[in-house]
DRENKOLKE-765089 format. One record per residue (C-alpha): residue in one letter; residue number from 1; x, y, z. Coordinates in Angstrom, 1 decimal, m for minus. Example, Ala and Ser with C-alpha at 12.3 -4.5 7.8 and 13.67 -1.06 7.14 Angstrom:
residues 2
  aa    i       X       Y       Z
   a    1    12.3    m4.5     7.8
   s    2    13.7    m1.1     7.1
***
This chain:
residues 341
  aa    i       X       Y       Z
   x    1    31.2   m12.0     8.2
   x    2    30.8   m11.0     4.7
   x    3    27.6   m10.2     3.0
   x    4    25.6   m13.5     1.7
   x    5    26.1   m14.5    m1.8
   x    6    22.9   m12.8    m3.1
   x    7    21.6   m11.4    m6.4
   x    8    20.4    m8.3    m4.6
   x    9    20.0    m6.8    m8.4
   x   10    17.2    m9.0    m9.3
   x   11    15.7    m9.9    m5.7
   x   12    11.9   m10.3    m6.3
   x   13     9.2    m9.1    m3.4
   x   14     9.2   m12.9    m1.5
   x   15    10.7   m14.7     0.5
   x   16    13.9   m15.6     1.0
   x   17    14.7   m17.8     4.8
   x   18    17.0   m16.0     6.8
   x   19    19.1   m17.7     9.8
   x   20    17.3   m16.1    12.8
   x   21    14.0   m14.8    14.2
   x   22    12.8   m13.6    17.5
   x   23    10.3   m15.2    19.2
   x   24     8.2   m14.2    22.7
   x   25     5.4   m15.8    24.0
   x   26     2.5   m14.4    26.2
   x   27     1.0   m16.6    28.9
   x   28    m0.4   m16.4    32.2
   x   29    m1.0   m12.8    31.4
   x   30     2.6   m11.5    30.7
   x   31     5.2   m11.8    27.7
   x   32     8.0   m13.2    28.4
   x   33    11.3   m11.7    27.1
   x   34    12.1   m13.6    24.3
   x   35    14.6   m15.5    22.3
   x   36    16.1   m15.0    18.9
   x   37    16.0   m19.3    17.5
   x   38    17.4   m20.3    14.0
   x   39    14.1   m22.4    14.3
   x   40    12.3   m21.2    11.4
   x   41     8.6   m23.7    11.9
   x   42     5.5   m22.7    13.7
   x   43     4.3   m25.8    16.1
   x   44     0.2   m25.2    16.9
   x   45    m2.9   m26.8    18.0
   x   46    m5.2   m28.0    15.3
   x   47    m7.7   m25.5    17.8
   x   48    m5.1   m22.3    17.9
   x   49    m7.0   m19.6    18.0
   x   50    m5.6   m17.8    14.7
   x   51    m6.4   m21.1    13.0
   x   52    m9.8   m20.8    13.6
   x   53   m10.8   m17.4    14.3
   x   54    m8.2   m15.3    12.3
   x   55    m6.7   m13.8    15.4
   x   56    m3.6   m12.3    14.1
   x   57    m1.8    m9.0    13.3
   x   58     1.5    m7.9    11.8
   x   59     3.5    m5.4    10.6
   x   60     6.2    m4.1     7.9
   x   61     9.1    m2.2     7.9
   x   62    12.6    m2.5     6.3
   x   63    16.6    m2.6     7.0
   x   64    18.8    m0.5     4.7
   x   65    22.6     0.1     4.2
   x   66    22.8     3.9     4.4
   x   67    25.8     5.8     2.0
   x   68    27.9     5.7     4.6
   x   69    27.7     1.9     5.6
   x   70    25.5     1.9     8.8
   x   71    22.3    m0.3     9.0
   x   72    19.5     1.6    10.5
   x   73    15.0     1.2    10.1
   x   74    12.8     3.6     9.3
   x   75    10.6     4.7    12.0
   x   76     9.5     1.5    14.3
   x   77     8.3     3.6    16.9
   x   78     5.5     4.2    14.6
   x   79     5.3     0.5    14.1
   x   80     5.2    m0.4    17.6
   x   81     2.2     2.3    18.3
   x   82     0.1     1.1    14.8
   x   83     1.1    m2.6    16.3
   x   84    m0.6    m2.0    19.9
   x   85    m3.7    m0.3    17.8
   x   86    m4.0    m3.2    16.1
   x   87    m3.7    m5.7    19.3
   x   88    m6.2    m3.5    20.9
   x   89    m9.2    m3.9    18.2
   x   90    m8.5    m7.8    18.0
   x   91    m8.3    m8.2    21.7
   x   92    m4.7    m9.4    21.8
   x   93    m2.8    m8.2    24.5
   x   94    m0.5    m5.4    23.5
   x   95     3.2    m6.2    23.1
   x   96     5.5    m3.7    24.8
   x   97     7.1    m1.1    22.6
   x   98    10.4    m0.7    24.0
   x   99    10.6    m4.9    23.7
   x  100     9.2    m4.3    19.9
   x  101    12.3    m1.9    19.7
   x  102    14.8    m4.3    20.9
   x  103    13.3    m7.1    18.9
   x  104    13.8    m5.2    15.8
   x  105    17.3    m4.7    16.9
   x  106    18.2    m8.1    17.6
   x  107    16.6    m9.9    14.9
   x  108    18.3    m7.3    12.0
   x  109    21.7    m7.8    14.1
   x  110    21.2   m11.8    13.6
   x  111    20.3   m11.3     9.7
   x  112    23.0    m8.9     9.0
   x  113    24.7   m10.5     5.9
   x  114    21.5   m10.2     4.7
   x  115    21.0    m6.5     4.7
   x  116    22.1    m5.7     1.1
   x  117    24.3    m3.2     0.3
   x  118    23.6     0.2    m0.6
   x  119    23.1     1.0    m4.1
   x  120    21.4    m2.6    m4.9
   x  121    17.8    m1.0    m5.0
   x  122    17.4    m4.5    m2.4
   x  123    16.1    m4.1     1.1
   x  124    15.8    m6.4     4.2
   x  125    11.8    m6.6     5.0
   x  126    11.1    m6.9     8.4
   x  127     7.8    m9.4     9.7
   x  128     6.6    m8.6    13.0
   x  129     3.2   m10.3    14.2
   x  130     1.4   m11.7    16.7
   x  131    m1.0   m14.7    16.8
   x  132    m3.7   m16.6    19.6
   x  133    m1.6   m20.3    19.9
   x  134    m4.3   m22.3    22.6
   x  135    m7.0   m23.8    21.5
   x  136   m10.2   m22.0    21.2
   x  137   m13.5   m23.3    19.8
   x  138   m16.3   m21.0    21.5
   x  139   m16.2   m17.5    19.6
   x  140   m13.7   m15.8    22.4
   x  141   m10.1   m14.3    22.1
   x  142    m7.0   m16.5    22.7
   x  143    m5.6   m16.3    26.4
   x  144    m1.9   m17.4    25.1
   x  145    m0.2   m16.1    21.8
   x  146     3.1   m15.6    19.8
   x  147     4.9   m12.9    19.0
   x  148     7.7   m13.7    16.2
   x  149     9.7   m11.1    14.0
   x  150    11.2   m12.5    10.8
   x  151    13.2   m11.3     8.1
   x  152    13.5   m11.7     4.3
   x  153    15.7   m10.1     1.5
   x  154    13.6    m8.3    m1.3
   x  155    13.7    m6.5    m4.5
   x  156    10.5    m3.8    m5.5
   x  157     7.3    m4.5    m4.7
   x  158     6.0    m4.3    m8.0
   x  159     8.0    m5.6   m11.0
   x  160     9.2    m3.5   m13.4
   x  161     9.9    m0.5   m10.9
   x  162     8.6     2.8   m11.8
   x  163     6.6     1.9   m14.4
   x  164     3.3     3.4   m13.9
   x  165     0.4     1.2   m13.0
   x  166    m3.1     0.3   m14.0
   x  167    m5.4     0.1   m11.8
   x  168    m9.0    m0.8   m11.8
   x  169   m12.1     0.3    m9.6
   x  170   m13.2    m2.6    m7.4
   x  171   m16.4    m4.2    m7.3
   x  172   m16.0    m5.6    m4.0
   x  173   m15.3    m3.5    m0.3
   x  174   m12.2    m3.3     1.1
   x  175   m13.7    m2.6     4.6
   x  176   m16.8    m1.3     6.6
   x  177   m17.6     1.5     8.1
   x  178   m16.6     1.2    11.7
   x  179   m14.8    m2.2    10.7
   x  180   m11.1    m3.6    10.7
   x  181   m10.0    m1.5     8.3
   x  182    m7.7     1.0    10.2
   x  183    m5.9    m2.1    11.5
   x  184    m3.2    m4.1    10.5
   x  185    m5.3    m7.3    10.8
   x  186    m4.3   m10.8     8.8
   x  187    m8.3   m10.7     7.9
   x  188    m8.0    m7.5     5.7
   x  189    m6.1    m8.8     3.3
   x  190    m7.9   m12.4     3.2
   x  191   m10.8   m10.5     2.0
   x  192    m8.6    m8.7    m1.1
   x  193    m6.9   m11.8    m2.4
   x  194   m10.0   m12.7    m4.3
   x  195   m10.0    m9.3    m5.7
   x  196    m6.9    m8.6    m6.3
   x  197    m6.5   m11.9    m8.1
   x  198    m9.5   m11.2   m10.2
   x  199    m7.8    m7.7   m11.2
   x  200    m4.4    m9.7   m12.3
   x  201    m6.6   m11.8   m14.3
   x  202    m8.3    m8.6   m15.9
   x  203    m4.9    m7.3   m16.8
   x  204    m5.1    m4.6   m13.8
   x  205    m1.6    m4.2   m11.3
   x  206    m4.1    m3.6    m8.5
   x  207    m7.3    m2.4    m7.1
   x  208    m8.8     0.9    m5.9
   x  209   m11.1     0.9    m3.3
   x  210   m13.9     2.7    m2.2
   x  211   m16.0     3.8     0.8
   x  212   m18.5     0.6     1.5
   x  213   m20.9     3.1     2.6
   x  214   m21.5     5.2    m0.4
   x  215   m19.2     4.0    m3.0
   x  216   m17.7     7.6    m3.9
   x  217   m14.8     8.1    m1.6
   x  218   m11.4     6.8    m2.5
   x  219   m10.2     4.4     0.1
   x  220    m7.2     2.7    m0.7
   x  221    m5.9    m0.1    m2.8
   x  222    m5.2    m3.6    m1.1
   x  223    m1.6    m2.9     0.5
   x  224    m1.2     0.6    m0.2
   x  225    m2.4     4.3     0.6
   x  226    m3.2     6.5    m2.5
   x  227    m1.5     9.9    m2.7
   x  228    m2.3    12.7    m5.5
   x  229    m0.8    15.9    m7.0
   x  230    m3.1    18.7    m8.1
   x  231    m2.4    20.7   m11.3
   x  232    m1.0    23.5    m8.9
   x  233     1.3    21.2    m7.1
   x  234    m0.6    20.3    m4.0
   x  235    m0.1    16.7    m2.5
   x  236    m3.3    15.4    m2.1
   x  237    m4.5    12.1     0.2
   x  238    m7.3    10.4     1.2
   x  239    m8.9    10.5     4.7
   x  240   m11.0     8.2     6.0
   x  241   m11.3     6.2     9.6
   x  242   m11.5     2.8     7.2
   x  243    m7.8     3.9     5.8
   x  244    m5.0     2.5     7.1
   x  245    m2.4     4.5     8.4
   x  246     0.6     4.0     6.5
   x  247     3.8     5.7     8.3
   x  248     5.3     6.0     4.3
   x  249     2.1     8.2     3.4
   x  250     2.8    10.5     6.7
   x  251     6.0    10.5     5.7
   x  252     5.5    11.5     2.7
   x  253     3.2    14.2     3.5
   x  254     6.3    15.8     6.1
   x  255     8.7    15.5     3.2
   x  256     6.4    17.5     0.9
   x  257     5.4    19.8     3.2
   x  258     9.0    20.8     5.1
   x  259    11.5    19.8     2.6
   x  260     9.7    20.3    m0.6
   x  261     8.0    23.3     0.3
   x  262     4.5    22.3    m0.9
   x  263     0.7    22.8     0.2
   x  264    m0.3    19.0     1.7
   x  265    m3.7    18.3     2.4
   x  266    m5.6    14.7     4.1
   x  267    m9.0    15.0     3.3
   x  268   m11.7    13.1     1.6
   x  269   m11.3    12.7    m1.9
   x  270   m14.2    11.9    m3.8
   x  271   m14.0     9.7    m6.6
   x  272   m15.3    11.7    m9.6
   x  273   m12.2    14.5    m8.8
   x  274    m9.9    11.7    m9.7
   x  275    m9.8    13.0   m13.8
   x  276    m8.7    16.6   m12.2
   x  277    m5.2    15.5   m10.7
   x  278    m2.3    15.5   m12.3
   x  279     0.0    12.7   m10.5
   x  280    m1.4     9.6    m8.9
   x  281     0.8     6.9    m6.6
   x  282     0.6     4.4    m4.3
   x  283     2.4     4.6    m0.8
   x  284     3.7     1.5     1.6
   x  285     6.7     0.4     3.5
   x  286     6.9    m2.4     0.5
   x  287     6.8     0.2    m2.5
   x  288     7.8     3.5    m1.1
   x  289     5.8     5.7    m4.3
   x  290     4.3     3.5    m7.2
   x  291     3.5     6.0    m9.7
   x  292    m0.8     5.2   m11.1
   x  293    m1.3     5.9   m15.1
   x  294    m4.7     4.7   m15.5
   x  295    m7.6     3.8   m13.7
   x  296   m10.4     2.2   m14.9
   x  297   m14.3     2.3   m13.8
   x  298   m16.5     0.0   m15.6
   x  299   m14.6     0.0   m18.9
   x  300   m14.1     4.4   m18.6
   x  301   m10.3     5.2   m18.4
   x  302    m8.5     8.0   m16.2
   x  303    m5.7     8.8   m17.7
   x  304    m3.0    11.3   m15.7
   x  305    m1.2    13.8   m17.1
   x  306     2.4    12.1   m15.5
   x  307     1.2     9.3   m18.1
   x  308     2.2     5.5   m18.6
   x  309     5.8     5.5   m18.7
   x  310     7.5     7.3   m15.8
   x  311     6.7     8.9   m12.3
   x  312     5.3    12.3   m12.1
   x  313     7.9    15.0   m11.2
   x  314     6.3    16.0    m7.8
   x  315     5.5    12.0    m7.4
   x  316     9.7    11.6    m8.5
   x  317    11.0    14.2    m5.9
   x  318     8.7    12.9    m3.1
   x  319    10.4     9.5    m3.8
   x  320    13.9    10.5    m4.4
   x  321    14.1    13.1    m0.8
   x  322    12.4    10.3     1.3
   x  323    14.6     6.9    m0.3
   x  324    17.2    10.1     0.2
   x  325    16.4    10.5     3.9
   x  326    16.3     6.6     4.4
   x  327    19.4     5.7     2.5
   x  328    21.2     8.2     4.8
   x  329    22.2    11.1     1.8
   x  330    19.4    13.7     3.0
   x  331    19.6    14.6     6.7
   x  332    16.6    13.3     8.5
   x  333    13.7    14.7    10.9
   x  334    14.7    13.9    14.4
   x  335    13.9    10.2    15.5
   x  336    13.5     9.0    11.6
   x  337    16.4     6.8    11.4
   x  338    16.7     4.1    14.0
   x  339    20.2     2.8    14.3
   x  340    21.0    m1.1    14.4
   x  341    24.3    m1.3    16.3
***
């Protein structure tokens, strides 16, 4: 079949219904080996435990259409593992990696007239998550839950592309100490919508976070891990157990390291060495690199050096080798590239 009749030029970030999605369900203690459905509606119990306990967690990742035509994912291994992390905190029974793998494989296989085609700057996003489906009203984890992987054709994350983003410094917490936030829990990001719609509303693309305990570490913004460049070229990021581990950031962090041939450090990164740097981005699956050109603190701007109308150079090549590595024109570290055949 022939590619769907897409404008994969101007695709926003949303969603777009695709024809199939996989779907396993755990009971009686196992998961069962699951099905790809064109069924695209969720059936539950007005007492499903997700509905009234927030008992879910997901994941992201992406399809591409490498240079030379093959359709391959970027690392779900590491997706599987942060997955079963995830399940683990939220007392949801873990869902087997290799199945993850071959879930990933069939579901892209199903949608493949919607991968786009290389050189669109389009991607297919990939949904994995998992939810409690029986009915539970005493404050307990589900005993049965769902497992579904969907997919949806998208354009950047943020509009506008590389245009460097305004951020400001959040009043609120993104996560306690010892908390969720290491997880990809459904939860997190219930608590940022308020914030993150307050920032919009401000005039600010997104938020920064910091520690909840002291209020002087960098943390992260609401969907995305911050990365910086010192003056002398070293890629900087924040470390924190309330971070969560994006596998773009370590990424990232390889690519600077082994192919650009640059000093990396993950460390905490207080907030008052912010005005020293001279690049600033935000890393996801969903973005890639986001280049930052301001952030704002109660009304006192940070301006970087890289300033407000293109990516840093160091943030540019970081970018450029990894979207290199993924699109299939720069050779990739052994077990990057996950084939869909």
């Amino acid at each position: 079949m022939d590619k769907k009749n897409i404008d994969w030029a101007n695709l926003g970030f949303g969603y777009v219904q695709t024809e199939k999605r996989y779907v396993s369900n755990f009971k009686n203690g196992a998961w069962d080996n699951g099905v790809v459905t064109e069924d695209a509606n969720i059936v539950l119990n007005e007492c499903a435990g997700v509905l009234q306990y927030a008992q879910t967690v997901f994941e992201g990742l992406k399809a591409y259409t490498t240079e030379d035509g093959r359709i391959v994912t970027f690392r779900p291994d590491l997706n599987a593992d942060r997955l079963a992390e995830s399940c683990k905190r939220l007392e949801i029974p873990v869902f087997p990696k290799e199945q993850f793998l071959e879930s990933i494989k069939e579901v892209v296989k199903a949608n493949k007239d919607y991968v786009p085609p290389y050189g669109s700057g389009a991607t297919l996003y990939i949904r994995p998550y998992i939810f409690g489906t029986n009915p539970v009203i005493g404050v307990k984890p589900a005993e049965e839950y769902q497992y579904r992987v969907f997919t949806t054709p998208v354009g950047p994350y943020f509009k506008g592309g590389v245009k460097p983003l305004t951020l400001k410094v959040s009043d609120f917490d993104r996560a306690a100490p010892h908390g969720t936030g290491h997880i990809k829990a459904g939860l997190n990001y219930a608590m940022s919508l308020h914030a993150i719609v307050t920032a919009h509303e401000e005039g600010y693309d997104e938020n920064m976070y910091l520690d909840a305990a002291t209020r002087t570490k960098v943390e992260e913004t609401g969907g995305a891990n911050f990365l910086f460049v010192t003056k002398d070229n070293t890629v900087v990021t924040p470390k924190s157990n309330s971070i969560l581990p994006s596998i773009t950031r370590r990424s990232l962090m390889v690519v600077a390291e082994k192919y650009l041939g640059l000093k990396v450090e993950e460390r905490e990164v207080h907030f008052d060495e912010i005005k020293d740097f001279a690049e600033c981005g935000l890393c996801g699956t969903a973005a890639v690199i986001s280049p930052v050109g301001k952030i704002v603190n109660k009304g006192e701007e940070i301006c970087f050096p890289s300033g407000m109308s293109e990516m840093g150079p160091t943030t540019k090549k970081l970018y450029e080798t990894l979207t290199g590595i993924q699109m299939g024109r720069i050779e990739a570290p052994e077990g990057w590239i996950f084939e869909i055949k």
